[in-house]
C-alpha positions as CSV (number, residue, x, y, z in Angstrom):
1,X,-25.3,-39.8,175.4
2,X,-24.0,-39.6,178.8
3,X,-22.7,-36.6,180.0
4,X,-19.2,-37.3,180.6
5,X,-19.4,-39.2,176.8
6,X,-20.6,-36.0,175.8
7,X,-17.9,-34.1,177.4
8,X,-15.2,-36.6,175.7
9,X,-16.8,-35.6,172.0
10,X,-15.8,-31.6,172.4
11,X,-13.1,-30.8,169.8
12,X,-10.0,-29.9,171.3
13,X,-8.0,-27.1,170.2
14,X,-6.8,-28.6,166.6
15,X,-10.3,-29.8,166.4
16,X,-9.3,-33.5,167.5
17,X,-11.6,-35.5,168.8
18,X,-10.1,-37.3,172.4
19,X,-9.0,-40.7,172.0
20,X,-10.8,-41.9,175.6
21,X,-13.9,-40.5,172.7
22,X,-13.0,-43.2,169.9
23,X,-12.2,-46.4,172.3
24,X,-15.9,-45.4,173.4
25,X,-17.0,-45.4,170.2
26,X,-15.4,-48.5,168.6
27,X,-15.5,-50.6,172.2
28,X,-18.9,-52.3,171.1
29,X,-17.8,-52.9,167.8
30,X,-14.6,-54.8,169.3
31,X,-17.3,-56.8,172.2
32,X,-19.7,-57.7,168.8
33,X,-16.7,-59.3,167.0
34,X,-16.2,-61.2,170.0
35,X,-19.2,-62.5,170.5
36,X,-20.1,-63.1,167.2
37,X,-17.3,-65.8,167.4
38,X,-20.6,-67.8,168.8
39,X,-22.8,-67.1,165.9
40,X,-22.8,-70.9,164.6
41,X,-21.8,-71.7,161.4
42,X,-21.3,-69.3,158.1
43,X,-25.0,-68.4,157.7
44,X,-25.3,-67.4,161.6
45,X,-22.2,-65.4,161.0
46,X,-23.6,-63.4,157.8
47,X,-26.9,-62.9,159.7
48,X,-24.8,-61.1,162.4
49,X,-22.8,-59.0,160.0
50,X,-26.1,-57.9,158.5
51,X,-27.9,-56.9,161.6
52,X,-24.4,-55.8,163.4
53,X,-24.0,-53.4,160.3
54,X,-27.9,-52.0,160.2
55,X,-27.5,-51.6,164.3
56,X,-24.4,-49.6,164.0
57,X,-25.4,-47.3,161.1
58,X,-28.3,-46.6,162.8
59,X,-26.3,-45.4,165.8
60,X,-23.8,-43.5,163.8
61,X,-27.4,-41.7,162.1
62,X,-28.9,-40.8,165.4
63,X,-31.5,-43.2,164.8
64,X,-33.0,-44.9,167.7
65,X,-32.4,-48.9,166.3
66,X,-35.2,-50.6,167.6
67,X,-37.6,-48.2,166.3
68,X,-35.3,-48.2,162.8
69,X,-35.6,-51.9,162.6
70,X,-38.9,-52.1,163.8
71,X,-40.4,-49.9,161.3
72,X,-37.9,-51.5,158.3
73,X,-39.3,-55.1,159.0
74,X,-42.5,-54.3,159.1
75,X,-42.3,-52.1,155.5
76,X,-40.6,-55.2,154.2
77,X,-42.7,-58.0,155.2
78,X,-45.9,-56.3,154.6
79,X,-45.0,-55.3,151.0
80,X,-45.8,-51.5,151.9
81,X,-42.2,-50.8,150.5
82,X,-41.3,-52.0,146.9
83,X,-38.3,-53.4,145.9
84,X,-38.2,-50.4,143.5
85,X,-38.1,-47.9,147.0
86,X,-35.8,-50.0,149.2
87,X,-33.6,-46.9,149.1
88,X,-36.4,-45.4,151.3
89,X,-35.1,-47.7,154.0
90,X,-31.4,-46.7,154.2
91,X,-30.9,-45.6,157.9
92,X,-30.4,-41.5,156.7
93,X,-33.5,-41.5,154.5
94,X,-35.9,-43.3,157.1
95,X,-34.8,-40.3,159.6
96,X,-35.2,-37.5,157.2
97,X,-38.5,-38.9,156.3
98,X,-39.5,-38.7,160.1
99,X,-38.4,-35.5,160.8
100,X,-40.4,-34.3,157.8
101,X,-43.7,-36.4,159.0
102,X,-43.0,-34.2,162.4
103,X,-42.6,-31.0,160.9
104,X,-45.6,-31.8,159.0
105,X,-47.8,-32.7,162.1
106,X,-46.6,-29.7,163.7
């Protein structure tokens, strides 16, 4: 995060966040819906709900999302992950499990 976005996501006094913070935040959101006007036909436009949603809840988890998605599709089309421990793949369980893998090397 940029310093002046940083600067815009201090509290203020009532322990608001700025709006000049929000239009930040949602401004990609508002491009994506745009663009995904282009996505094709129905299927294209799922597909680009899906990833648009596992992009931006990797964002709003601190997760880096290439490295997120990266490591998901791999688990999934190797079979190392079982349909019985998909919940290990939700964007706030993959992070606590790498923190703990770092804490552990460390």
């Amino acid at each position: 995060m940029s310093n002046r976005r940083a600067s815009l996501a201090q509290p203020d006094a009532a322990g608001e966040v700025g709006t000049a913070y929000r239009l930040l935040t949602i401004w990609p959101i508002a491009i994506g819906k745009k663009n995904s006007l282009f996505s094709g036909d129905e299927g294209g436009g799922e597909t680009w709900a899906i990833l648009s949603s596992l992009l931006n809840t990797a964002k709003l988890n601190g997760v880096d999302p290439e490295a997120y998605l990266t490591d998901v599709l791999e688990r999934m089309v190797s079979g190392r992950t079982t349909n019985d421990r998909l919940h290990e793949l939700l964007a706030w369980n993959w992070k606590a499990a790498r923190e703990a893998e770092k804490r552990a090397a460390a």
